[in-house]
C-alpha positions as CSV (number, residue, x, y, z in Angstrom):
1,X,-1.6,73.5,-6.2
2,X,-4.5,71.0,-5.9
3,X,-6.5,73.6,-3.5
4,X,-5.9,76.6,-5.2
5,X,-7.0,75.0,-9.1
6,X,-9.5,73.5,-7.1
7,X,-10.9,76.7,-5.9
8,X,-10.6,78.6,-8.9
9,X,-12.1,75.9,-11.1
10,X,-15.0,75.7,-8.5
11,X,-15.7,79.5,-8.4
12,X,-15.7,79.4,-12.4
13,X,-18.1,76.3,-12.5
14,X,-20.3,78.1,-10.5
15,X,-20.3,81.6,-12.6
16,X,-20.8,79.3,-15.8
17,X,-23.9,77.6,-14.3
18,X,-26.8,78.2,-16.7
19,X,-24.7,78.5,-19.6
20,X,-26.0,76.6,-22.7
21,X,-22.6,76.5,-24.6
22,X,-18.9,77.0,-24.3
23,X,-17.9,80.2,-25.8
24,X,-14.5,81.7,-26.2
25,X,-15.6,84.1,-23.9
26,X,-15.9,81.2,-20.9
27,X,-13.5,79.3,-21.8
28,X,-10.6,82.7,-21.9
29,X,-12.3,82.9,-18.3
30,X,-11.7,79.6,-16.4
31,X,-8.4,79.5,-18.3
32,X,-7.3,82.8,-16.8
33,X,-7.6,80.7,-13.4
34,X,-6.7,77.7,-14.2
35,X,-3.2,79.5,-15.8
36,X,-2.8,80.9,-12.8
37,X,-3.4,78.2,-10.5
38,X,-0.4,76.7,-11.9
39,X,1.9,79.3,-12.4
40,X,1.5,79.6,-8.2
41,X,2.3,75.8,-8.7
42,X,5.5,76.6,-10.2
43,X,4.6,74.7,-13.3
44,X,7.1,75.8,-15.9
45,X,6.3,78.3,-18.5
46,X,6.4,76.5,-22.1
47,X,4.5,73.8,-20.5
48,X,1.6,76.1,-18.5
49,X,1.2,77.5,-22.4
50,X,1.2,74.0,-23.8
51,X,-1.1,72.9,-21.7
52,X,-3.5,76.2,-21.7
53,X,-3.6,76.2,-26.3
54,X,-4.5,72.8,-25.7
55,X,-7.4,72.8,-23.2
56,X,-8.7,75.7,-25.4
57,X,-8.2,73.7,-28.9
58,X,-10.6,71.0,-27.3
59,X,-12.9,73.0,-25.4
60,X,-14.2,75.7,-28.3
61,X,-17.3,75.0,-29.4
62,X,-18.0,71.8,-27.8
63,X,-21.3,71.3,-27.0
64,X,-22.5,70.6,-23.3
65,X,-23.3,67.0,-23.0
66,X,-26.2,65.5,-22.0
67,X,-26.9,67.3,-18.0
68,X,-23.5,68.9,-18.1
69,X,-22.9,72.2,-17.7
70,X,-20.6,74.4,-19.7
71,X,-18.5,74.7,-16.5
72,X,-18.3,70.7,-15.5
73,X,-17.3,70.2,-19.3
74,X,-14.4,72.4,-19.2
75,X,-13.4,70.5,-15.9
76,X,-13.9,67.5,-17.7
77,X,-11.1,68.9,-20.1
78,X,-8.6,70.1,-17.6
79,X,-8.7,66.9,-16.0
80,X,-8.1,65.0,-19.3
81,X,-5.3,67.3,-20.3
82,X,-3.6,67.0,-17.1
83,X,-3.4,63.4,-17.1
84,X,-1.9,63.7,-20.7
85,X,0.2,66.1,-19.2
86,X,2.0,63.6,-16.8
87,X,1.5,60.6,-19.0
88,X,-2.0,58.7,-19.4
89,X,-2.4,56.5,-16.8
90,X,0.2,53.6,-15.5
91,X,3.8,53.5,-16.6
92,X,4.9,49.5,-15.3
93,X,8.8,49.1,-14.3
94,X,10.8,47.2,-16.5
95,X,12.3,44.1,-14.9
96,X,12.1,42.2,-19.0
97,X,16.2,41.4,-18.6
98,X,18.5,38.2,-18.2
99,X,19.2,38.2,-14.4
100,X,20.1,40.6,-12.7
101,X,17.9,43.3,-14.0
102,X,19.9,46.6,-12.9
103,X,18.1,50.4,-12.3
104,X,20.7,52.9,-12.2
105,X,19.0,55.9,-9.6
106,X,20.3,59.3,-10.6
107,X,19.3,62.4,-9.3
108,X,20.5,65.5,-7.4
109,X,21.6,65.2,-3.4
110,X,18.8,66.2,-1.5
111,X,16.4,64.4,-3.5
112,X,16.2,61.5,-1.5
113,X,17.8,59.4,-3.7
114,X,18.8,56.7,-1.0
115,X,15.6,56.5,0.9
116,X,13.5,55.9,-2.4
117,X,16.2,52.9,-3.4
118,X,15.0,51.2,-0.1
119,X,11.5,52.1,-1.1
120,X,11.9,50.5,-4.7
121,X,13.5,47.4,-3.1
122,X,10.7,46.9,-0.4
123,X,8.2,47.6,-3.0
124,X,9.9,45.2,-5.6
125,X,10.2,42.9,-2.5
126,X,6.4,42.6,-1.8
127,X,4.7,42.9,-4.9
128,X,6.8,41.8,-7.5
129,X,8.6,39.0,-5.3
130,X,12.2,39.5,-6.4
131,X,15.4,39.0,-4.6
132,X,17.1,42.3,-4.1
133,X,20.5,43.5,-4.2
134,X,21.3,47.6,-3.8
135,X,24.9,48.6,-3.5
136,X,25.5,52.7,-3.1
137,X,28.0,54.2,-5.4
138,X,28.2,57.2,-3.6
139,X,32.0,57.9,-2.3
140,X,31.6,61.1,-1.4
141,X,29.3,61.2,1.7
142,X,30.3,57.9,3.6
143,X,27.2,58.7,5.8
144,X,25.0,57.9,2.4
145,X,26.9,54.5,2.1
146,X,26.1,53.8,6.1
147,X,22.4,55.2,5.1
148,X,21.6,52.9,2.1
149,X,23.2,49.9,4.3
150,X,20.7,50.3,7.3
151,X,17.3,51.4,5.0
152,X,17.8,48.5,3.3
153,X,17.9,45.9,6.2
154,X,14.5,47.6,6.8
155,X,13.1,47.4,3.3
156,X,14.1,43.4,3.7
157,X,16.9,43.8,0.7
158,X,20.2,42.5,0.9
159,X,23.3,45.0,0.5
160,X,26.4,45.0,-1.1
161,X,29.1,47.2,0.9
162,X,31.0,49.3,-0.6
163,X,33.9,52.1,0.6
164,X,34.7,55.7,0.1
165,X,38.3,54.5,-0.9
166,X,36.8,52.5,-3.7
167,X,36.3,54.3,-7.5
168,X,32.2,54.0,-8.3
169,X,32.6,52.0,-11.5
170,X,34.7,49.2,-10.0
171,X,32.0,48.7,-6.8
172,X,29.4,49.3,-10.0
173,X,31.0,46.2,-11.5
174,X,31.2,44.5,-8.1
175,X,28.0,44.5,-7.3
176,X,27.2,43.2,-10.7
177,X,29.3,40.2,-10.5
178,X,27.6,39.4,-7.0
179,X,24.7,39.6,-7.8
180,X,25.3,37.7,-11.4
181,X,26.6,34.5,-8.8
182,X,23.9,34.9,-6.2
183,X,21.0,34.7,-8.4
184,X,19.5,37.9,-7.4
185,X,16.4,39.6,-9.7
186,X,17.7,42.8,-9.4
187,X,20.4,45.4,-8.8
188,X,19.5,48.8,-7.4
189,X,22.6,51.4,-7.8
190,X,22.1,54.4,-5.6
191,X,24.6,56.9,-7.6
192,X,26.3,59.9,-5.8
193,X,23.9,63.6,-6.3
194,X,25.8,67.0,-5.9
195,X,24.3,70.2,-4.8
196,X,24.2,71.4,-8.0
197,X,24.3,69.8,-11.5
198,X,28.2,69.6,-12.3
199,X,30.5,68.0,-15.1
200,X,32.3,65.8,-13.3
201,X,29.0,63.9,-11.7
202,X,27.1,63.9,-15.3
203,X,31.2,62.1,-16.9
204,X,30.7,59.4,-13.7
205,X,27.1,58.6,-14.0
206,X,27.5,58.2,-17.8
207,X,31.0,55.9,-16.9
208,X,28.2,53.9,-14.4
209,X,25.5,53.8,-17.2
210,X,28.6,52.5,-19.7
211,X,29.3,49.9,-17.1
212,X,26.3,48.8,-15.9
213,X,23.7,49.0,-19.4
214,X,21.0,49.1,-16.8
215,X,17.2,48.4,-17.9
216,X,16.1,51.4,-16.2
217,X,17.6,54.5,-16.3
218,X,15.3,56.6,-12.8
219,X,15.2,59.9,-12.7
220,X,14.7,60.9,-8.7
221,X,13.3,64.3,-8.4
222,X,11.7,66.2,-5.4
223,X,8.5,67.4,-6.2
224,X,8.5,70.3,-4.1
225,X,11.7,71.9,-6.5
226,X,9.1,73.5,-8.7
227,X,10.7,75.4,-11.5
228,X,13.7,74.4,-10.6
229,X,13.3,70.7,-11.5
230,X,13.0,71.8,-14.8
231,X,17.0,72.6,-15.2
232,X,18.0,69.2,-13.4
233,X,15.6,67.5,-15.6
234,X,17.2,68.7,-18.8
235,X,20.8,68.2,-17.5
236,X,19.8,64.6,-16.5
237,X,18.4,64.2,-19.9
238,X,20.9,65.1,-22.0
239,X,23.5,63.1,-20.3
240,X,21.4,60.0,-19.7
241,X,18.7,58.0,-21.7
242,X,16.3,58.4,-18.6
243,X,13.3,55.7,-18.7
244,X,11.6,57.3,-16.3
245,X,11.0,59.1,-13.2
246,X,10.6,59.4,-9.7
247,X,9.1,61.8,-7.6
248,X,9.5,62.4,-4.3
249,X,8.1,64.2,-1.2
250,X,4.7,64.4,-3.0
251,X,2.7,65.2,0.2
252,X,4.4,68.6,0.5
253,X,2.8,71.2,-0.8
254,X,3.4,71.7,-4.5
255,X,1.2,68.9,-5.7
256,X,2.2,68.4,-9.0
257,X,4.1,71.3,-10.4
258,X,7.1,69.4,-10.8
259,X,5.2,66.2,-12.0
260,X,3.4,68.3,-14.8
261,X,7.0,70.1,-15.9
262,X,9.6,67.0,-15.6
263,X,7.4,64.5,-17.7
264,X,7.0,67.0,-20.7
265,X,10.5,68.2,-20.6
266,X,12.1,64.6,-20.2
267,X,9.9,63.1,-22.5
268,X,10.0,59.7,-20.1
269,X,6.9,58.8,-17.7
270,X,6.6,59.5,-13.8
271,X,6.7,55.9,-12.5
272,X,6.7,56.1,-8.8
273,X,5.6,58.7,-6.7
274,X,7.0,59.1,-2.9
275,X,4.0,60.0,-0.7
276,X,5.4,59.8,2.8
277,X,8.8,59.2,4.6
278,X,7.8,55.6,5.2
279,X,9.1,52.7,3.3
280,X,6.3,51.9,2.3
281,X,5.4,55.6,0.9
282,X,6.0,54.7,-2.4
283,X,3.2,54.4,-4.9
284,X,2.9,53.6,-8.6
285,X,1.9,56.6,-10.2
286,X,-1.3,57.0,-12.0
287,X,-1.5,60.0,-14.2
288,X,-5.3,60.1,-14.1
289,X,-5.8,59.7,-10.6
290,X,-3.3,62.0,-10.2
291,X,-4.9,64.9,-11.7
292,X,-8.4,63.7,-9.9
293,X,-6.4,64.6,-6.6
294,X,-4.6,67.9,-8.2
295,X,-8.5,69.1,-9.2
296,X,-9.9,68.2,-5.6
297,X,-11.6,65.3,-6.6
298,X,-9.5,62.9,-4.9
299,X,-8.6,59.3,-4.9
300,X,-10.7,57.3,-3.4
301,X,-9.1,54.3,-5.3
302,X,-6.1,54.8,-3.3
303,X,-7.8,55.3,-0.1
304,X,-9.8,52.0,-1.1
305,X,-6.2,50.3,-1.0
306,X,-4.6,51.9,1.9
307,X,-7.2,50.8,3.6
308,X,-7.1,47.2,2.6
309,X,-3.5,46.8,3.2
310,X,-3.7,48.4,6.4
311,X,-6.4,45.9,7.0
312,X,-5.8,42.3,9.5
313,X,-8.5,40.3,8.0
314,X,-7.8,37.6,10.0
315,X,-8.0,39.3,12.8
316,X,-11.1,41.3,11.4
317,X,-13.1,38.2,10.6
318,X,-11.9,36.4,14.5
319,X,-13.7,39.9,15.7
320,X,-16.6,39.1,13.8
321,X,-17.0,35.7,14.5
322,X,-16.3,36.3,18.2
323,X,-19.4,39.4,18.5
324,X,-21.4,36.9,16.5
325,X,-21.2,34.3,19.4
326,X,-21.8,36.3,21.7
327,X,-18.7,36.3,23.5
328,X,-18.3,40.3,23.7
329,X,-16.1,43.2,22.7
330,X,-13.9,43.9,25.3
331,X,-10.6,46.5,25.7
332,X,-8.1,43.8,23.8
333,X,-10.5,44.4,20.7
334,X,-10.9,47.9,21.0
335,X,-7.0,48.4,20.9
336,X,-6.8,46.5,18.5
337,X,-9.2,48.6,16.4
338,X,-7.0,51.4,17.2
339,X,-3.7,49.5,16.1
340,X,-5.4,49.3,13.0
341,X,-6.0,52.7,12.7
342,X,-2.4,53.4,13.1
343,X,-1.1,50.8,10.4
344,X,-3.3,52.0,8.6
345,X,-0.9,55.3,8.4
346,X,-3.6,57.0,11.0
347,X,-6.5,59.8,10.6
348,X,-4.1,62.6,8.4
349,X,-3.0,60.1,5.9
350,X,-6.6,59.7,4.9
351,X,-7.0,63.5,4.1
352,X,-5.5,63.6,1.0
353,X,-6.9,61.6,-0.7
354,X,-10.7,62.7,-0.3
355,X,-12.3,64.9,-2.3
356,X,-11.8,68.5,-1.5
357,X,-15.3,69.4,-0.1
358,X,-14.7,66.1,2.0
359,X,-11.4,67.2,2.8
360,X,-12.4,71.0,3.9
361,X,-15.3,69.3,6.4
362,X,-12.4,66.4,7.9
363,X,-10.1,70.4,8.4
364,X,-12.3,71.3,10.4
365,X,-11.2,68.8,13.3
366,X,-7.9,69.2,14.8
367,X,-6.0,66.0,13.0
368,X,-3.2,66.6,15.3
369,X,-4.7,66.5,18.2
370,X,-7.2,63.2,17.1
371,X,-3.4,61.6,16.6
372,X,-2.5,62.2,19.8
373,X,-5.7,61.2,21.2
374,X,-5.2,57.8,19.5
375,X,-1.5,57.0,21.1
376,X,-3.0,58.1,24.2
377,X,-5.7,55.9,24.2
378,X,-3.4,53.2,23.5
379,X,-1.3,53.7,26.2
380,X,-3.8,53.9,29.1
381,X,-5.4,50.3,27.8
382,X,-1.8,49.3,27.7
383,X,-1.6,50.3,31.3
384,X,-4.0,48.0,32.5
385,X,-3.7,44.2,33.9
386,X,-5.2,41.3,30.7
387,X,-7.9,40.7,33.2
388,X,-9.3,44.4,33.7
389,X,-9.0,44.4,29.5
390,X,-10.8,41.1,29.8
391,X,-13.0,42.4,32.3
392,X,-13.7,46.5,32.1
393,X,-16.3,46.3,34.5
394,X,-13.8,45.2,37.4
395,X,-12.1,49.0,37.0
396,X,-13.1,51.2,39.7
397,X,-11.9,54.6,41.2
398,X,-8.3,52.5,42.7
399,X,-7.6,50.7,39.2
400,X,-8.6,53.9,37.4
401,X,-5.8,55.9,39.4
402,X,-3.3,53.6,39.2
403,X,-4.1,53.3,35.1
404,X,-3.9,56.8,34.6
405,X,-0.9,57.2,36.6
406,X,0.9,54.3,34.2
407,X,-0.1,56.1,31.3
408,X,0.8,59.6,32.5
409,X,-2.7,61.0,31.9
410,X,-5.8,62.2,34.3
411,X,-8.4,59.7,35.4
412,X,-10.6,61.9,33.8
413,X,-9.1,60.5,30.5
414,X,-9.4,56.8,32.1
415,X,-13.1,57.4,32.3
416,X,-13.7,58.7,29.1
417,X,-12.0,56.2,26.8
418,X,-14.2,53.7,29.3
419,X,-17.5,55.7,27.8
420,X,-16.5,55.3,24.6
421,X,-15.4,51.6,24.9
422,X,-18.8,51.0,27.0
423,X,-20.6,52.7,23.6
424,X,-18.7,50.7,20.9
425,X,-19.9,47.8,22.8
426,X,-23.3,48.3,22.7
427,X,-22.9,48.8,19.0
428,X,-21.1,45.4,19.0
429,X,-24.1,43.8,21.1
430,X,-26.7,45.2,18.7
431,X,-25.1,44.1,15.7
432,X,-25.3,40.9,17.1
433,X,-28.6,40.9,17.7
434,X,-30.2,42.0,14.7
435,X,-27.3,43.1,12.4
436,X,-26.5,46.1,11.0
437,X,-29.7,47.3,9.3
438,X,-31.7,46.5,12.5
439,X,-29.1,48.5,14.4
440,X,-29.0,51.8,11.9
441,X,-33.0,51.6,12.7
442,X,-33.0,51.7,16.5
443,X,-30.4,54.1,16.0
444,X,-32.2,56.8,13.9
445,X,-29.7,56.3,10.8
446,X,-26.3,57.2,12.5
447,X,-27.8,59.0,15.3
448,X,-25.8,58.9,18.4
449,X,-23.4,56.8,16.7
450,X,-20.2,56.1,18.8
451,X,-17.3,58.6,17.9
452,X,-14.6,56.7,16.0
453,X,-11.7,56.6,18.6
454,X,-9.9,60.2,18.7
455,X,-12.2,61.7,17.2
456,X,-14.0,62.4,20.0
């Protein structure tokens, strides 16, 4: 969705250019594309039409502000609309409830349900600081019981067990009481989904709801289900008071066509978005930035942040202090750098959140391959002794073959991750000397800059 809108919207912007005023005429024009754009989204119907009568009600008439032109307003329009669309900016959880504070998950199976209850915990975990419990009332695939059990040793949670012999409202009211006595913050309730929306699923889940009166009410929904999240939504809906919604598998390909249908037809606000497999995937969903990244402008917000918490700044600021003494970059730094890269979520994780001209430049190299080239760059410095890291200069022809034989590579491959540890240190040596202005002169401004590592 986010490329083709983004194309379309470009192509108009351009054939607008010179334009002193939006006219009906324009305007039927880019809308044309942008209605388009989402159908091939599989945005839902009734709310492509909404959506369309309401970017033109705004955009008739309006004059073209200050350097803008006629096609950059209407942009400025769609973009606006489409974070109304999904709900104006950031919907917080609600944790406002005496002790334990319980969120009932409901969803269909295949949504990932499970996985995004160990996400919630983790993230509950880390930035909210609460102790939390997560029991799975899902009797019906003991391998989702076993699931929730071993993701949520990983997201640092505690679990309540629970057995396929056992009816879901009396582990429901286990949990509860556990959780009531061990003084946790909250309750997570991973319910049971079914392949297909049935009666006897929506009569347990209200039982749970009965049971439970949970302060959240989540709505799990994969994002890549299109048109038909639309029908789940509104079954989900009318058995439940949902107080929001999840989304998950974001980074497929859809983009947002289930994210602009399932907030209008539920009525409640996207609150999390799942944007990789990890457990740590899971972000808070900001409508605006959202619809930045749907129009190909973006988020480099988010990027901003990944970075950051990918970031050691201990160990980033012991680097600096150890190149300003002079003591030297040498091969335990550099794979360190490339550690960094890699908990950092690595070089594709980065792509989608640039802009889309960005993005279409960064396409051009091979991200796969760069990938690769990173883990094998790690392994042959992993291959060597802590004095030839210490000490790169101590690595001749006999170390080099016994490296690359240790990291199942060529020595070819030895001796050019040597080059391009020999650069970055020269960098590191003239940012000592003059820092980094002095450098950027001496170097031409960029030029013959060190490759970053894999990308080279």
């Amino acid at each position: 969705m986010a490329s083709a809108l983004s194309d379309r919207l470009s192509r108009i912007v351009k054939e607008m250019r010179g334009q002193a005023r939006i006219t009906e005429s324009n305007v039927t024009d880019m809308l044309r594309e942008v209605r388009m754009a989402l159908l091939e989204a599989d945005v839902a119907l009734p709310v492509v039409r909404d959506f369309i009568a309401r970017v033109k009600e705004k955009a008739l008439g309006q004059e073209v502000v200050g350097s803008l032109t006629p096609g950059q307003a209407l942009v400025g329009i769609v973009n606006r609309e489409l974070a109304a669309t999904m709900g104006n900016g950031v919907a917080d959880i609600n944790l406002a409830a005496q002790p334990p504070a319980v969120i009932l998950m409901a969803g269909l199976q295949g949504a990932g349900k499970t996985t995004t209850t160990a996400k919630l915990a983790k993230h509950l975990i880390e930035k909210r600081k609460k102790k939390v419990l997560t029991v799975s009332g899902d009797v019906y695939r003991p391998a989702a019981i076993e699931q929730l059990k071993t993701v949520t040793a990983q997201a640092g949670a505690e679990w309540f067990p629970s057995t396929p012999d056992q009816k879901p409202v009396d582990i429901a009211r286990a949990a509860l009481d556990y959780a009531r006595k061990h003084y946790f913050d909250v309750l997570l309730v991973d319910t049971a989904g079914r392949l297909a929306i049935d009666e006897a699923l929506m009569r347990e889940i209200q039982e749970l709801h009965a049971v439970l009166n949970p302060v959240e009410t989540l709505f799990v929904v994969d994002a890549m289900q299109g048109q038909d999240a639309i029908n789940t939504a509104k079954a989900f809906k009318d058995a439940l008071p949902l107080t929001g919604i999840i989304l998950t598998k974001l980074d497929g390909d859809s983009r947002g066509g289930a994210a602009l249908s399932v907030r209008q037809v539920t009525g409640a606000p996207i609150k999390f978005a799942g944007v990789s497999e990890k457990l740590d995937g899971l972000e808070v969903f900001d409508a605006e930035r959202h619809a930045q990244r749907v129009l190909g402008m973006g988020d480099i917000l988010a990027l901003v942040e990944q970075v950051t918490a990918g970031v050691d700044v201990a160990a980033a600021q012991k680097l600096a202090a150890k190149v300003k003494s002079g003591e030297g970059f040498d091969l335990n730094d550099f794979l360190d750098q490339i550690r960094q890269m890699k908990q950092m979520g690595g070089l594709s994780s980065f792509m989608d959140k640039l802009p889309s001209a960005m993005a279409a430049k960064a396409s051009q190299v091979d991200m796969g391959r760069a990938e690769k080239d990173i883990k094998r760059k790690e392994g042959i410095i992993c291959s060597m002794t802590l004095k030839e890291r210490r000490k790169p200069e101590i690595i001749k022809a006999t170390r080099k073959r016994r490296i690359a034989a240790g990291a199942g590579v060529q020595v070819q491959e030895v001796n050019r991750l040597l080059k391009e540890f020999e650069q970055m240190q020269d960098m590191m040596k003239k940012m000592k000397g003059g820092g980094m202005m002095k450098m950027m002169k001496r170097m031409g401004g960029m030029k013959g800059m060190p490759k970053l590592p894999g990308m080279g």
